[in-house]
C-alpha positions in Angstrom: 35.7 -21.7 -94.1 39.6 -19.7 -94.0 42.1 -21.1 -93.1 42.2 -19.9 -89.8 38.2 -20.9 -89.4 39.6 -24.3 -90.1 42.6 -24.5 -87.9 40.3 -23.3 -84.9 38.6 -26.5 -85.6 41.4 -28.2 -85.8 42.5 -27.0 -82.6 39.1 -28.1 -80.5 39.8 -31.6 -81.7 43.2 -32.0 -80.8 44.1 -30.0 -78.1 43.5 -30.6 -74.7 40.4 -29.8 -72.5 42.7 -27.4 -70.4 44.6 -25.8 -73.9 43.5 -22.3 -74.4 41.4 -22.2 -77.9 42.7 -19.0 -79.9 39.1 -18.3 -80.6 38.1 -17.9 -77.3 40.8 -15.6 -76.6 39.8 -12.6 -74.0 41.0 -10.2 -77.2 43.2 -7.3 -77.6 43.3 -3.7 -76.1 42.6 -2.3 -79.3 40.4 -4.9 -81.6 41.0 -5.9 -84.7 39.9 -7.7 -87.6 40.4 -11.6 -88.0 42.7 -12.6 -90.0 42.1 -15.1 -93.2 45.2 -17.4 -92.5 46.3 -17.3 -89.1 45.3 -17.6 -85.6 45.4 -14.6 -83.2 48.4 -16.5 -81.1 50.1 -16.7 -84.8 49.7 -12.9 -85.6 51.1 -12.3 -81.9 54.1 -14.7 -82.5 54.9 -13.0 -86.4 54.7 -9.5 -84.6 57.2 -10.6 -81.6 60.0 -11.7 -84.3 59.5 -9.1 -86.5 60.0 -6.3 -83.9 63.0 -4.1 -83.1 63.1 -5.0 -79.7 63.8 -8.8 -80.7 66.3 -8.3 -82.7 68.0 -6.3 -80.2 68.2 -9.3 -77.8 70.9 -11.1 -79.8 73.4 -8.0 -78.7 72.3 -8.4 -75.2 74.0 -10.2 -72.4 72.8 -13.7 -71.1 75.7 -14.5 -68.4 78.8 -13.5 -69.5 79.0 -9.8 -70.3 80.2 -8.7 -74.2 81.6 -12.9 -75.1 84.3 -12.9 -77.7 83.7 -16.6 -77.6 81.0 -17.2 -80.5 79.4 -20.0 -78.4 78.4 -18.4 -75.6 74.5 -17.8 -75.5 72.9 -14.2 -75.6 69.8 -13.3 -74.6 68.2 -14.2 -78.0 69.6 -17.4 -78.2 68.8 -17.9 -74.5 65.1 -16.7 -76.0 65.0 -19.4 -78.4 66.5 -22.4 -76.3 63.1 -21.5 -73.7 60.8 -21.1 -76.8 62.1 -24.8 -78.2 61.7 -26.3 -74.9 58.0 -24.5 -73.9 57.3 -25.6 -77.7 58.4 -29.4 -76.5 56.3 -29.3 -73.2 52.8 -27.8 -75.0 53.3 -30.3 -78.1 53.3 -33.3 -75.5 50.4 -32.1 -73.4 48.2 -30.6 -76.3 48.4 -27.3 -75.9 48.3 -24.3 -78.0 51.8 -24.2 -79.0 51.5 -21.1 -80.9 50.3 -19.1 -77.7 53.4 -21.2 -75.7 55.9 -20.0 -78.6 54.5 -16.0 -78.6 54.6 -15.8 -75.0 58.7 -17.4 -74.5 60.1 -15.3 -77.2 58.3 -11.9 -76.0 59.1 -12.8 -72.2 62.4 -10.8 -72.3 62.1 -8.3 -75.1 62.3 -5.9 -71.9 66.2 -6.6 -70.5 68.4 -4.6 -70.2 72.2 -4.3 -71.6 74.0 -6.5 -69.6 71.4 -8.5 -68.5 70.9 -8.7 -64.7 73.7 -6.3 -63.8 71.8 -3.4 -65.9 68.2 -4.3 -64.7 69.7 -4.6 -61.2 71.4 -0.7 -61.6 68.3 0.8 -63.2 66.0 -0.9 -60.5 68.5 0.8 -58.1 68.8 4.4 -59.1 65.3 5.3 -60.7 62.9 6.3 -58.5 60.1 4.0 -59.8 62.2 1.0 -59.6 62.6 -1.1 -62.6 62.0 -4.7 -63.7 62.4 -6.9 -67.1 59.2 -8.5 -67.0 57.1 -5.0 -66.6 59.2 -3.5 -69.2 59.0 -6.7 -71.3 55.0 -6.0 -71.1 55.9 -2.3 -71.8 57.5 -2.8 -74.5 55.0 -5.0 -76.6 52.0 -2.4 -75.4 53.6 0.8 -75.7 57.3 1.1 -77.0 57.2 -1.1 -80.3 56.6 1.1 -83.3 56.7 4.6 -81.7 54.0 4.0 -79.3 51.2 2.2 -81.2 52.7 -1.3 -79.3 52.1 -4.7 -80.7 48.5 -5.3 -79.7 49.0 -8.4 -78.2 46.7 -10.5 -77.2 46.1 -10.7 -73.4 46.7 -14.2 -73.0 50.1 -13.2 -74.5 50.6 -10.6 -72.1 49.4 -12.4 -69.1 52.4 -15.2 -69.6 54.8 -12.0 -69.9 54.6 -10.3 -67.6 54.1 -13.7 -65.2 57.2 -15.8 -66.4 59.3 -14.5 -63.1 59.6 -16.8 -60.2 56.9 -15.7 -58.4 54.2 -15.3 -61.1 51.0 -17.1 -61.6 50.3 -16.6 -65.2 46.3 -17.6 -66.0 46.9 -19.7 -69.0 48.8 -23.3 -69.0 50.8 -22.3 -71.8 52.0 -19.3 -69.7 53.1 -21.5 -67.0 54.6 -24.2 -69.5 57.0 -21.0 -70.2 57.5 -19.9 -67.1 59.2 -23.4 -66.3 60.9 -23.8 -69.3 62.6 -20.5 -68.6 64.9 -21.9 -65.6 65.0 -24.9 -67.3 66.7 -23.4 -70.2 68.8 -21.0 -68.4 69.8 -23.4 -65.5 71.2 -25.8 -67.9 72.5 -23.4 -70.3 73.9 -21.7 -68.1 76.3 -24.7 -67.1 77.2 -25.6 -70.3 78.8 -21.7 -70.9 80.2 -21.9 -67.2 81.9 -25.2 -68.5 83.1 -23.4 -71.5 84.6 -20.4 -69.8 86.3 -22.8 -67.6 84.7 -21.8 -64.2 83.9 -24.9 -63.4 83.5 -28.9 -64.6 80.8 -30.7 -64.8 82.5 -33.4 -62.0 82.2 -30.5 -59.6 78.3 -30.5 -59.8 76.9 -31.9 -56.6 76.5 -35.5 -57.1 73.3 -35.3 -55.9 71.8 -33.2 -58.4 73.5 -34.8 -61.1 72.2 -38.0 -60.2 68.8 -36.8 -59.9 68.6 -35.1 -63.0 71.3 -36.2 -65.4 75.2 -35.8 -66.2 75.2 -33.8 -69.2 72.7 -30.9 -70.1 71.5 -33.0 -72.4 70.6 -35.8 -70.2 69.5 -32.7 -67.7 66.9 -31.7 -70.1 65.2 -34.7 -70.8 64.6 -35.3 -67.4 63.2 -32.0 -66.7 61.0 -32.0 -69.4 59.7 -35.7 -69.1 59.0 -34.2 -65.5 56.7 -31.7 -66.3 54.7 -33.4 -68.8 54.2 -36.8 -67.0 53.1 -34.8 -64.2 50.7 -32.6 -66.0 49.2 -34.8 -68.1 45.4 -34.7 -68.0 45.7 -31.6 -65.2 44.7 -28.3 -65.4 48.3 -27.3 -63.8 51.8 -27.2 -65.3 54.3 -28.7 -62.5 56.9 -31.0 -61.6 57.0 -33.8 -59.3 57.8 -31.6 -55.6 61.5 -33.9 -55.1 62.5 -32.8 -58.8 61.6 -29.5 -58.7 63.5 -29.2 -55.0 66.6 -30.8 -56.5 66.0 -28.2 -59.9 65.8 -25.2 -57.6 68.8 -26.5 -55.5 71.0 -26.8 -58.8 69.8 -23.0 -59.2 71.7 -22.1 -56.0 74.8 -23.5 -56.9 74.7 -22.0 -59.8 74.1 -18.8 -58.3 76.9 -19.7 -55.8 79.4 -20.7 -58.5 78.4 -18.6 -61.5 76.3 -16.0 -61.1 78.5 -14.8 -58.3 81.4 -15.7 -59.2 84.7 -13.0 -59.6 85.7 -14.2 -62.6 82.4 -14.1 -64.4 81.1 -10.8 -63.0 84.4 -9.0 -62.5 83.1 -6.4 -65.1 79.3 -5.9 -63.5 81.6 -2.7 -61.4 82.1 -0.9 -64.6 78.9 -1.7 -66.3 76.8 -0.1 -63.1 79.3 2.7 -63.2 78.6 3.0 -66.9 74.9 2.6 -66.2 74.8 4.8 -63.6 76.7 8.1 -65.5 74.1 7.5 -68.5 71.2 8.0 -66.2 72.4 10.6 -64.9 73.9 12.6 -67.9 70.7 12.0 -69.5 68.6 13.6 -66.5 70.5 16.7 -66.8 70.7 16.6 -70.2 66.9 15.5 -71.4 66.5 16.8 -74.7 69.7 14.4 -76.0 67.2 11.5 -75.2 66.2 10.6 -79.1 62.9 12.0 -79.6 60.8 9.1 -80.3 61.1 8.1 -76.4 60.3 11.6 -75.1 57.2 11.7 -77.1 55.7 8.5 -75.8 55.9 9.7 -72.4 55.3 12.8 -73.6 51.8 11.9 -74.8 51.0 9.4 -71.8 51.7 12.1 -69.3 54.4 10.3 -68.1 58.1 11.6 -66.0 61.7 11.9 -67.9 62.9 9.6 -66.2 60.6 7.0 -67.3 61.9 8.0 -70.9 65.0 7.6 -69.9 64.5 4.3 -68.3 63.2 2.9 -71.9 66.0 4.2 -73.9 68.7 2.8 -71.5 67.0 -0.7 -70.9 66.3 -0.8 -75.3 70.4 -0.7 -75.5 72.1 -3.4 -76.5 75.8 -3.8 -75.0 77.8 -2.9 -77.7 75.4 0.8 -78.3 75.4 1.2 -74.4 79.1 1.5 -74.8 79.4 3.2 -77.9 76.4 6.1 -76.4 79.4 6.2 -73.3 82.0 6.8 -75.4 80.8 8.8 -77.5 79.6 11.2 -74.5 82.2 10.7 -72.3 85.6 9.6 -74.2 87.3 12.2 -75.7 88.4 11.5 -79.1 90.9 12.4 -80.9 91.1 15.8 -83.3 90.8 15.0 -86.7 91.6 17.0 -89.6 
């Protein structure tokens, strides 16, 4: 027996009835061979970290664009906080935490720079609209090492491209995820809001803090403990409906007093401005998109201004800025 023959057994005695059982996955687009030590979820997982696109996200806005604090999260750390807390939720229930932990740190390899602002521009000014989680899923199938993808499995790909708000992703693990996403960002969210001095934690509806806690620690203990006493023994990830209500109503102040706020979004203007000239130079001027993502839509009989969607939204902030400059600044002679 390998080491992965015996941790499939292992798995069938711990986990739960509902878990998903890595060797019963539904497979991958193209198959491949087992492998001696580890679990198909455990391939998917090594193959998520080790990819460009992941290490991309740690230059990548979360909520405040381009930080010079060195506190305030980014998406990767935004990525990790939602895989620690999935990992938390599929741990207490029995689930296959090594599907849970593939599927929260691939579920926004596909963002944009800037986060929302740029996927909010792009969705506006390409013809085929644009969202995270379908380029997310495009990026682990197609764009990861110049067009071969990642060959996920598809219970990987399922909780991808279902983590948004209105998903329904088929595995338990996928939902756990999709949960822990606003989880994490809701309370994250606060804490950098309370750094940047945009609001206090007093000003929090008393209400919701009541309800769920006075501190995002407190916050996140209660949400969790939520969703597992509620699930447990249930082939359904959820909260109780009066917790979730008061989760989702802490969502609209934040959206109220943060995500809408001047003072954190006074620069969104310039970065759909910037966002906007790219895509535009870049349609007029094809050939200057780098090759790699010309060839992939090249070969899939795709448009240019797919290509040019995929290059764009695999920018971090910092090269979205120097790719302006360097196109539209002029710079001084040197001799």
């Amino acid at each position: 027996m390998t080491i992965r023959e015996e941790t499939q057994r292992i798995e069938h005695e711990f986990f739960s009835e509902y878990a998903t059982f890595s060797d019963e996955s539904k497979g991958r687009i193209k198959p491949e061979e087992d492998d001696e030590m580890r679990t198909c979820f455990q391939r998917d997982r090594d193959r998520v970290i080790h990819c460009k696109a992941f290490r991309r996200l740690k230059h990548k806005t979360q909520v405040f664009l381009a930080p010079e604090g060195d506190h305030y999260r980014t998406r990767l750390t935004h990525t990790l906080e939602v895989a620690q807390i999935a990992r938390s939720i599929a741990r207490s229930l029995r689930l296959n935490e090594d599907l849970t932990e593939a599927i929260a740190l691939a579920h926004d390899l596909g963002h944009t720079p800037f986060g929302h602002a740029g996927e909010r521009t792009l969705n506006e000014i390409s013809k085929k609209g644009f969202s995270h989680c379908d380029q997310s899923l495009r990026v682990v199938n197609v764009l990861e090492k110049d067009g071969e993808g990642l060959n996920l499995s598809w219970e990987v790909c399922d909780g991808i491209i279902n983590h948004r708000t209105s998903g329904r992703p088929s595995t338990l693990e996928g939902q756990v995820v999709r949960l822990s996403d606003k989880i994490a960002y809701i309370n994250h969210d606060i804490d950098d809001a309370i750094r940047a001095n945009i609001f206090k934690e007093s000003m929090i509806p008393e209400e919701y803090t009541e309800a769920l806690g006075h501190s995002s620690r407190e916050r996140l203990d209660t949400l969790i403990r939520a969703i597992v006493e509620n699930s447990m023994g249930k082939d359904e990830i959820s909260m109780p409906g009066t917790m979730e209500n008061t989760m989702m109503n802490l969502r609209k102040f934040m959206f109220e007093n943060l995500y809408s706020n001047p003072a954190a979004k006074s620069e969104e203007i310039k970065v759909k401005k910037m966002i906007e000239k790219l895509f535009e130079y870049f349609k007029k001027n094809y050939k200057e998109v780098p090759e790699n993502y010309r060839k992939i839509v090249s070969d899939r009989g795709e448009d240019e201004e797919t290509a040019i969607c995929d290059y764009i939204a695999s920018m971090s902030d910092q090269y979205s800025i120097k790719v302006f400059k360097d196109i539209f600044v002029p710079r001084a002679w040197e001799y």
